[in-house]
C-alpha positions in Angstrom: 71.7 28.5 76.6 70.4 32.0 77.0 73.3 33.3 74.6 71.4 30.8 72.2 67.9 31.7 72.9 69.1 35.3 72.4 70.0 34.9 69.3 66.9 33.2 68.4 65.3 35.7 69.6 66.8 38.6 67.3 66.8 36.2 64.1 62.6 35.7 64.8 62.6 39.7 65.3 64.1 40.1 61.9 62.4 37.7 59.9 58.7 38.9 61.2 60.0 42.0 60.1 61.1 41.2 56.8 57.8 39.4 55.9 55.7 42.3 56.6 58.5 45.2 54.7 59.8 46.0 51.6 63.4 45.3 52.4 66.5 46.7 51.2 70.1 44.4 52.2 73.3 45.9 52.0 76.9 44.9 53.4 79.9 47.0 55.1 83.3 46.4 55.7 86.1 49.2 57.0 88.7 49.5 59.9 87.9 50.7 63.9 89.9 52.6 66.8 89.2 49.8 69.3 89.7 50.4 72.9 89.4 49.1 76.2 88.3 52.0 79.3 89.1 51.5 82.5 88.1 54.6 85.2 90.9 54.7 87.8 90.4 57.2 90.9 88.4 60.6 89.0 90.3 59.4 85.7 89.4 57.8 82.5 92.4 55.4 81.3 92.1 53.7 77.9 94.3 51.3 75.5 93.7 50.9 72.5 94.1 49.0 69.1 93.4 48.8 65.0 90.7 46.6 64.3 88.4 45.8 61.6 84.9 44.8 61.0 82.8 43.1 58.1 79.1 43.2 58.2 75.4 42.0 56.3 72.5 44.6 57.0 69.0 45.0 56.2 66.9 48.0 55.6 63.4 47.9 56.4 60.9 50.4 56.4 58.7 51.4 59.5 56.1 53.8 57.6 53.2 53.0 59.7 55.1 55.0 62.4 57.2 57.7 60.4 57.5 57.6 56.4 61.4 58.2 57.3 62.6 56.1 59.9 63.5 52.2 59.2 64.5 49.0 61.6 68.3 48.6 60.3 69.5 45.2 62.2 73.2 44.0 61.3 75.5 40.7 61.7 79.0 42.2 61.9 82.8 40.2 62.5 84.7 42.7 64.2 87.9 42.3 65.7 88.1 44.3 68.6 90.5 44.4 71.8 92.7 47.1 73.3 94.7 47.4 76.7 94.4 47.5 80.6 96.0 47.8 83.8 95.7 45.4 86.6 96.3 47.2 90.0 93.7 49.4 91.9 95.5 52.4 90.8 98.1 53.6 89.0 101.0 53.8 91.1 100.1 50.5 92.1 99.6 48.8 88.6 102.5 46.9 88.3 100.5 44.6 85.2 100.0 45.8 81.9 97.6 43.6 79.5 96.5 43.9 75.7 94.5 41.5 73.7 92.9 41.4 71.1 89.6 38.7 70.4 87.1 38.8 67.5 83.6 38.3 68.3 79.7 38.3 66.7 78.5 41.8 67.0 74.4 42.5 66.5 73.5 46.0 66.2 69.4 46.4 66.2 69.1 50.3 65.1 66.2 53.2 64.4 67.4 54.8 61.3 66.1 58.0 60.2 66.7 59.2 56.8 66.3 62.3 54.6 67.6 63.4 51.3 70.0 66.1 50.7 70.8 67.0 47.6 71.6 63.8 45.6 72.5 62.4 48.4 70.7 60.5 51.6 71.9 61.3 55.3 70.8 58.4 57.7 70.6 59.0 61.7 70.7 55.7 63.4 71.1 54.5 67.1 70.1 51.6 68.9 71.4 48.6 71.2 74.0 46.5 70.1 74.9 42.3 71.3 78.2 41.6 71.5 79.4 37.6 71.3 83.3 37.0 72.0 84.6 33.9 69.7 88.6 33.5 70.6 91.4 35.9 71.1 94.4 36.5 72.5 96.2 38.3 75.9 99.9 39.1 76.5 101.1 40.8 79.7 104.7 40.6 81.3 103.3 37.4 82.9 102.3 35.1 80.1 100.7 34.8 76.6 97.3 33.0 76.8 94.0 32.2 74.7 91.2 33.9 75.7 88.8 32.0 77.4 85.6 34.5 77.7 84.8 33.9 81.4 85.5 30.2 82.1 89.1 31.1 83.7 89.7 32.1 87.4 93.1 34.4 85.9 92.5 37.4 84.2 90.2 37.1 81.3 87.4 38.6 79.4 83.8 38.3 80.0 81.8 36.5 76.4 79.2 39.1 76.1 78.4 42.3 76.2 75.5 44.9 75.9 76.2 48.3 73.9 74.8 51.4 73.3 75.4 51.5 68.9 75.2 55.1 67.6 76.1 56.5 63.7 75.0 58.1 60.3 75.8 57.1 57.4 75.6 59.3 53.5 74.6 57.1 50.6 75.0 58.4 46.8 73.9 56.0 44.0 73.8 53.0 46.7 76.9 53.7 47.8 77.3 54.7 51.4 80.4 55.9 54.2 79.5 55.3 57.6 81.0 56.5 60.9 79.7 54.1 64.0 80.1 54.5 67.4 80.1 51.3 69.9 79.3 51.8 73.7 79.9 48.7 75.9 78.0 49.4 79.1 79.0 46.2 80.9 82.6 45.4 83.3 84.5 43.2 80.3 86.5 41.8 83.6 86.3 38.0 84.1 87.6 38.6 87.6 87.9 41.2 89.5 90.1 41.4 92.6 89.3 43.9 95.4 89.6 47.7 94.4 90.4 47.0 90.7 88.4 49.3 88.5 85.5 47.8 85.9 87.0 47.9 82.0 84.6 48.8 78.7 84.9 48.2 75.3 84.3 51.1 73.1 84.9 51.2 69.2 84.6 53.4 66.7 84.4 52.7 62.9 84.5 53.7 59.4 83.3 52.1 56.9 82.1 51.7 53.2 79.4 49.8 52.2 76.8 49.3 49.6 72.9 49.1 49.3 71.4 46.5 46.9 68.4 48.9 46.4 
């Protein structure tokens, strides 16, 4: 329920928006360096995978605070995942798991823009919702379905909270974008005692287009 009401909540933030703005929607697609970041003793450990994501974006301008800065939200599809180690630390991590899940990703950016040459150079940042839908794990164990939290075996958490950070350069409505995913919350289902907390972290290119 409050995965529900969340999502309410950002679809009623967007359309007050839109009502009030000039809006300008656009849509993205491109490939990502997905990986999963596990600190173990003083050390930073990560697995990682190809993954993808497809997303619908609006534009809308926030001149009453700064002429140049715009509320950007997106709806993305990513496919996301990477690997992990089960153990407390490495000598003792005698499990190594990979997955790979898709999930409903809802970045809520600041964009600031300026114009450089023909060209226009956008800044953005801003907090990012992440919603797991199904996936897959394989270890030396077993190969399972993802059940995002409802299993007492080794499993993913269904949501997570990110830190979203890019720019983006746009010529004749056509943009590149490099964006950079922070999760800042444990992805573990379960957790046994003195195994280490695991983050998904993605980075993507993409190319999009602005129906300006």
């Amino acid at each position: 329920m409050r995965k529900v009401g969340l999502i309410w909540l950002v679809i009623g933030l967007v359309v007050t928006s839109l009502s009030a703005q000039k809006v300008d929607f656009g849509v993205r697609a491109g490939g990502s360096y997905a990986s999963l970041v596990q600190k173990v003793g003083t050390k930073y450990e990560s697995g990682s995978k190809m993954g993808f994501s497809v997303a619908g974006m609006a534009d809308i301008p926030l001149t009453f605070i700064y002429k140049r800065l715009s509320f950007r939200p997106e709806i993305a599809f990513v496919n996301q995942g990477g690997s992990w180690y089960s153990g407390a630390d490495l000598e003792g991590m005698a499990l190594f798991n990979k997955c790979w899940y898709n999930s409903l990703n809802i970045p809520l950016n600041i964009a600031f823009t300026f114009p450089f040459y023909d060209f226009r150079i956008s800044l953005y940042a801003g907090p990012s919702f992440d919603f797991a839908l199904f996936g897959e794990m394989s270890s030396r164990e077993t190969d399972v379905k993802l059940t995002f939290g409802h299993s007492e075996e080794k499993d993913l958490k269904p949501f997570d909270l990110g830190v979203n950070m890019g720019f983006a350069v746009e010529y004749n409505r056509y943009f590149f974008s490099i964006n950079s995913n922070l999760g800042t919350l444990d992805r573990r289902a379960v957790k046994r005692e003195g195994e280490s907390s695991v983050f998904q972290n993605n980075v993507t290119f993409s190319l999009g287009y602005f129906f300006r």
